[in-house]
C-alpha positions in Angstrom: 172.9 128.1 112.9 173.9 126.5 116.7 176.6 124.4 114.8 178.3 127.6 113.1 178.9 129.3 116.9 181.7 127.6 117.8 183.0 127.8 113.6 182.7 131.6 114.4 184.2 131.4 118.1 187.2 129.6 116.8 187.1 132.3 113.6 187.6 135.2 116.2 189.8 133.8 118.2 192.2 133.0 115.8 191.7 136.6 114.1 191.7 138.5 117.4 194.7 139.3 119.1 192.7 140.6 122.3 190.8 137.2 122.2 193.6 135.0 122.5 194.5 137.0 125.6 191.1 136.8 127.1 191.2 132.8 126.2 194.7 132.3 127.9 194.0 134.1 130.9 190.8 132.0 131.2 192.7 128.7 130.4 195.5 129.8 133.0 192.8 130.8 136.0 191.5 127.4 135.1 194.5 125.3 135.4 195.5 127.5 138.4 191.9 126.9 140.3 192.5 123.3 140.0 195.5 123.0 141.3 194.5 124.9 144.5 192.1 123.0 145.0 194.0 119.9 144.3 196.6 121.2 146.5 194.5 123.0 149.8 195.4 121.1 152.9 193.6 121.6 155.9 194.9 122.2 159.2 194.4 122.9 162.7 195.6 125.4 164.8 195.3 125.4 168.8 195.9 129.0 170.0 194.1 130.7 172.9 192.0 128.0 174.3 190.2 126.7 171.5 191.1 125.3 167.9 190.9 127.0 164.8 190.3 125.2 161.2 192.4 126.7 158.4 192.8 125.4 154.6 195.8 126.8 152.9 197.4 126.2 149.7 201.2 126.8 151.2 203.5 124.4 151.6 204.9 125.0 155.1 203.0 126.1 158.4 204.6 129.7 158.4 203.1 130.5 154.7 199.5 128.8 156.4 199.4 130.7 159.5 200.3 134.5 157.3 197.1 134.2 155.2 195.5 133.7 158.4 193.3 136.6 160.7 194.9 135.4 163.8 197.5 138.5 164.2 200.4 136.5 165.0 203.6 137.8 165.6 207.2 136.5 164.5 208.2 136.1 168.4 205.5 134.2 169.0 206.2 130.0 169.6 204.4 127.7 167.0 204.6 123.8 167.2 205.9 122.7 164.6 207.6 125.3 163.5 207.0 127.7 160.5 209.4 126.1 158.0 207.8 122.6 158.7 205.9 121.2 155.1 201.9 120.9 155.2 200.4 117.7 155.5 196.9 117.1 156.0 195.0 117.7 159.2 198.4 118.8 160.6 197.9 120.4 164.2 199.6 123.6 164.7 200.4 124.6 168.5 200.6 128.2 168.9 201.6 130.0 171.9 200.9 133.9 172.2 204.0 136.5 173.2 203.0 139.2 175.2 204.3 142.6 174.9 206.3 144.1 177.4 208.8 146.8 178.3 212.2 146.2 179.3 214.6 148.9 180.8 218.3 147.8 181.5 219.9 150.5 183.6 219.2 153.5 180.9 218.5 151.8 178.3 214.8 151.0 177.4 213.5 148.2 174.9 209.6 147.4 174.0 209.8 143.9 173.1 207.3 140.7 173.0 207.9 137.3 174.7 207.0 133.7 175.5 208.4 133.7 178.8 205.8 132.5 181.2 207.9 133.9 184.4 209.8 137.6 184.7 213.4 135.5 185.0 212.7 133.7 181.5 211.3 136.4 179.9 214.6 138.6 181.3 216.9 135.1 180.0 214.9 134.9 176.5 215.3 138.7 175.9 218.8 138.9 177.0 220.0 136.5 174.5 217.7 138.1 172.0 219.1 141.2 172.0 222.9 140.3 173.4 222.3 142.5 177.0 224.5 139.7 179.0 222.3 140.3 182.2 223.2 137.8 184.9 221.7 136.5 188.1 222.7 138.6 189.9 221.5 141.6 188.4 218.9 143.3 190.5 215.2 143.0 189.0 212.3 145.6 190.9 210.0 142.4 190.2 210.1 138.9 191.3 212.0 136.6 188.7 209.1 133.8 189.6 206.0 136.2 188.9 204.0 135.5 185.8 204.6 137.4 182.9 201.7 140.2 182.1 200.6 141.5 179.2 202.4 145.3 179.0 204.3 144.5 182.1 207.6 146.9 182.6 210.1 145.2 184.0 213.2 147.4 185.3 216.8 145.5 185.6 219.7 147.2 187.0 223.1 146.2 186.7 225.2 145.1 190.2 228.5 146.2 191.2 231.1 144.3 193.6 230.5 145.9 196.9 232.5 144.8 200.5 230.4 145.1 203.7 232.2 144.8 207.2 229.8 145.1 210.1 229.1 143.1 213.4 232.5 141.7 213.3 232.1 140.1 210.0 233.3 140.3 206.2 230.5 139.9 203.5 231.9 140.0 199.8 228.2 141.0 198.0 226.7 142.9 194.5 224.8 145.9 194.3 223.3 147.7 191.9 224.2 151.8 191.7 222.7 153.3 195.2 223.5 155.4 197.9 225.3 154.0 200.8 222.0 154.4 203.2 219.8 152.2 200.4 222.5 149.9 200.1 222.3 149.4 204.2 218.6 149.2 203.8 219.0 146.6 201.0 220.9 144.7 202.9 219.2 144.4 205.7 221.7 146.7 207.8 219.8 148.8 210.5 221.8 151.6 212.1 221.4 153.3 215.3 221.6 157.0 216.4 225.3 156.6 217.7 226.9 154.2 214.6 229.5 155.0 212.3 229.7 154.2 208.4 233.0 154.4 206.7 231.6 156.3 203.7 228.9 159.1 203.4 225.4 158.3 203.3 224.2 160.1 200.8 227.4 158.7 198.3 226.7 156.4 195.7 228.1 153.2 195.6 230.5 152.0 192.5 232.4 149.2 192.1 235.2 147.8 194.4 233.5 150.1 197.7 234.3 149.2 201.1 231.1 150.1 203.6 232.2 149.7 207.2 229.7 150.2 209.7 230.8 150.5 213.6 228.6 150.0 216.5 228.9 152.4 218.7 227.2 151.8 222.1 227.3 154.1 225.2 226.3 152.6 228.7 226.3 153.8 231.7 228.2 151.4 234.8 228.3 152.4 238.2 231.0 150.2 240.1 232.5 149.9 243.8 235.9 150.3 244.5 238.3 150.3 247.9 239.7 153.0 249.1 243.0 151.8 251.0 243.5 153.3 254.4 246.6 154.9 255.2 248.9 153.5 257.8 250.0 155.8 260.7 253.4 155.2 262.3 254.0 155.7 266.1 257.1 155.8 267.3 257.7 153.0 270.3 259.9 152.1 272.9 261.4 148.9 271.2 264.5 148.0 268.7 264.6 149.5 265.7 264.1 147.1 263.1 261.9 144.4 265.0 258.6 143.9 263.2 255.6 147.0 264.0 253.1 146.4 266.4 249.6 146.9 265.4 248.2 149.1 267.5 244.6 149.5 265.0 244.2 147.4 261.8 242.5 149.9 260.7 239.7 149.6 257.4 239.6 150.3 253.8 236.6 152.7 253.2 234.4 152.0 249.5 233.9 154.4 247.0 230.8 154.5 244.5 231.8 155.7 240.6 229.1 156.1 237.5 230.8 156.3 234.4 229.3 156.4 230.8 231.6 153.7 228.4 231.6 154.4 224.8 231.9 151.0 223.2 233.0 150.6 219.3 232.5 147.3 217.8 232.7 146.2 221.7 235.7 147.9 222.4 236.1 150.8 225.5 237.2 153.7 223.4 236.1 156.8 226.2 235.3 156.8 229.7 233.3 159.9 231.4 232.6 160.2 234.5 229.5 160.9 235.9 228.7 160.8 239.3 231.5 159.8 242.5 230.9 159.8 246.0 232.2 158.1 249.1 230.1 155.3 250.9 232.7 154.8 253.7 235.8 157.1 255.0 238.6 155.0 255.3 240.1 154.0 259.3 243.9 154.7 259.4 245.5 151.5 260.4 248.1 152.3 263.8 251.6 151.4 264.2 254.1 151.6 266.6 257.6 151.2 265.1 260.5 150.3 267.4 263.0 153.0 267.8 265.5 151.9 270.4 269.0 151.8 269.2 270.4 151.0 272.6 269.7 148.7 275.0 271.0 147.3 278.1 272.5 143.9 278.4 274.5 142.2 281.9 275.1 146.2 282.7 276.4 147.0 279.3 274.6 149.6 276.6 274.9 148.1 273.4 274.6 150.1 270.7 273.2 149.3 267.6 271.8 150.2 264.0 269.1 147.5 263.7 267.5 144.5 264.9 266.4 141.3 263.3 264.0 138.8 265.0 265.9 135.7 263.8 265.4 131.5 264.2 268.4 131.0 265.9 270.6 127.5 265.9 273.7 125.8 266.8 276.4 124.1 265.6 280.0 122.5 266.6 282.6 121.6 264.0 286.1 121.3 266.2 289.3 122.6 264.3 287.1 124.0 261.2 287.0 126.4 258.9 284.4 129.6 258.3 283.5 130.6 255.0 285.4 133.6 255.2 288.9 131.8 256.5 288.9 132.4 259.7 288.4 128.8 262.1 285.6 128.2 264.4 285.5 129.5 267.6 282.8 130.9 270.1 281.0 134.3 269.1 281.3 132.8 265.1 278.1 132.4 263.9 276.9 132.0 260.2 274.2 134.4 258.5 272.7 134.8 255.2 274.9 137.0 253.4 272.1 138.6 251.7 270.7 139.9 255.1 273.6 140.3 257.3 277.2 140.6 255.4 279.9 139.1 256.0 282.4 140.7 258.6 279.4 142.2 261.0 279.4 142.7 264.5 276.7 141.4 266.1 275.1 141.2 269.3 272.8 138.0 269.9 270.2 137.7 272.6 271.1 134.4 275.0 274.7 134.0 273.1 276.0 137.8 273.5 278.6 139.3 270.9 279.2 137.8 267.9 280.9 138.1 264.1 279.3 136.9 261.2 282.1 134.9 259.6 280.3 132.0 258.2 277.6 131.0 255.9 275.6 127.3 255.5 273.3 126.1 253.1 270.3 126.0 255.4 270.4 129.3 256.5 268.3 131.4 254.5 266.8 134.7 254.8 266.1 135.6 259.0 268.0 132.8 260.6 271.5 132.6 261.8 273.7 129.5 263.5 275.6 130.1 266.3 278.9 128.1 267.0 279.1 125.9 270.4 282.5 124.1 272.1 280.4 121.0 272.4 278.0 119.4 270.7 275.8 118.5 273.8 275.7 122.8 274.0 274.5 122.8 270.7 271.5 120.3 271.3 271.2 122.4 274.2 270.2 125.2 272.4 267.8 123.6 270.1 266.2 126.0 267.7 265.4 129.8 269.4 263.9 133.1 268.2 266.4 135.1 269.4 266.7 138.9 268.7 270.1 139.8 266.9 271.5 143.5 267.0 273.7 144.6 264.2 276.1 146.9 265.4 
């Protein structure tokens, strides 16, 4: 009876069409269960601290890791990567992205990444998703803080900007603000009295110029003379000789407050405050000659002026004045400047004379009398004499 079982088996099998279905699908989960388990590798996988022990029947790390319970993501980094073949004990190094959000002026990403600082996570992304955010773009966090799970990270876009302030030129970026955060940003502090070129309250775009000007007021108080005036007596002397001080008088002092407003260092108004006197001035007294005659060997000789002259001598027999005319007693030689050419004169100690000649030493008050002889002229020497121009 047992030996006619498998007769009977093989009977219905061959005489069933549902059998031969069951059989195959038996035979094929058979063939297929072998081969797993020929083909299972086992692998490990170090992810969050501690390692993991996985057996898979895939052939690369990425089909291993799928059929895994370890919620992995596709940003996340694994070592080696996913398209790397199974071998046995492999050791799979997995590194966790962390979720964050990203805003880039107004536009706003949720995104996951591997970045262990804010400035890699910002590079990583920016490639990612083509943004092209630079350096210099403004971030509200520090580019060397650790990235955080859910972090928001905010990254605005920087214009060129021109500063000019304290008597320098600074070519910077800035991100879209108003002119007083840009100040702020920069570090600027502004007093009650400075200017700035553009409004406060304007928003900066690209290519802007922000000129701040110090303004500065101070208030000086300063000393100055005040010059005393000269009073003029009339006195019993020739007209023309040099005054006689009669009271040097003195310059009095006055005391000014001013308030100076300075821009950029530069006096642009000047107020007065406060002036007084700290000393009246003393006139200074003169008495001014105001003869034009006087009295000589019984004669009045009348004159215009006087001139208090250095007074010399000379003899050249048979020669010739400047003018032409030849040598003779009463010629004498002047400056031309002071005393032209052709003038009568009178001379203290010599009596009348012509100016008719001229000499290279005699410059400004001096004149040079002509003598017969030359022993008269060493005579004379050298005189202050007083000369009256007729």
């Amino acid at each position: 009876m047992i030996r006619q079982i498998p007769v009977r088996f093989i009977h219905g099998v061959r005489t069933s069409r549902l059998a031969q279905i069951v059989l195959a699908t038996i035979i094929f989960l058979v063939i297929a269960l072998i081969a797993a388990v020929l083909n299972t590798k086992t692998l490990f996988i170090n992810i969050d601290g501690k390692t993991v022990r996985v057996s898979s029947i895939s052939r690369t790390v990425g089909g291993a890791l799928t059929h895994t319970l370890l919620n992995l993501y596709p940003e996340d980094i694994v070592e080696p990567d996913r398209n790397t073949l199974l071998t046995k004990d492999l050791v799979v190094q997995v590194t966790r992205s962390k979720p964050i959000r990203l805003k880039v002026d107004a536009q706003s990403f949720r995104a996951r990444t591997t970045g262990e600082t804010v400035g890699a996570a910002i590079q990583e992304l920016s490639q990612r998703y083509g943004l092209g955010i630079k350096d210099i773009d403004e971030i509200d966090i520090s580019r060397s803080d650790a990235v955080a799970a859910n972090m928001e990270i905010n990254v605005r876009r920087v214009l060129p900007v021109r500063i000019q302030v304290d008597n320098r030129e600074l070519d910077t970026y800035l991100a879209p603000r108003t002119v007083a955060e840009a100040l702020v940003k920069l570090g600027i502090t502004l007093e009650e009295k400075d200017k700035v070129s553009l409004p406060l309250d304007h928003i900066v775009t690209a290519g802007d110029t922000i000129k701040v000007v110090r303004v500065v007021e101070q208030v000086e108080t300063t000393q100055s003379e005040i010059p005393c005036q000269t009073v003029v007596q009339s006195a019993d002397f020739p007209v023309g000789l040099p005054d006689r001080v009669l009271n040097s008088g003195a310059n009095g002092l006055q005391e000014q407050t001013v308030k100076l407003t300075m821009e950029d260092g530069k006096e642009i108004e000047r107020e007065v405050l406060n002036q007084r006197i700290v000393s009246e001035p003393v006139s200074k007294v003169v008495s001014r000659g105001s003869q034009t005659t006087v009295s000589r060997g019984g004669n009045s000789i009348n004159f215009q002026r006087a001139y208090l002259m250095t007074a010399t001598a000379y003899c050249i027999p048979g020669g010739t004045t400047a003018s032409g005319a030849p040598v003779r007693w009463g010629v004498v030689a002047v400056d031309p400047r002071v005393i032209p050419l052709g003038t009568n004169l009178y001379v203290e100690g010599y009596g009348p004379a012509t100016a008719l000649d001229t000499g290279g030493d005699i410059r400004g008050n001096r004149i040079d009398l002509y003598m017969y002889s030359r022993e008269a002229a060493l005579s004379w020497g050298v005189r202050l004499v007083v000369v009256y121009v007729r």
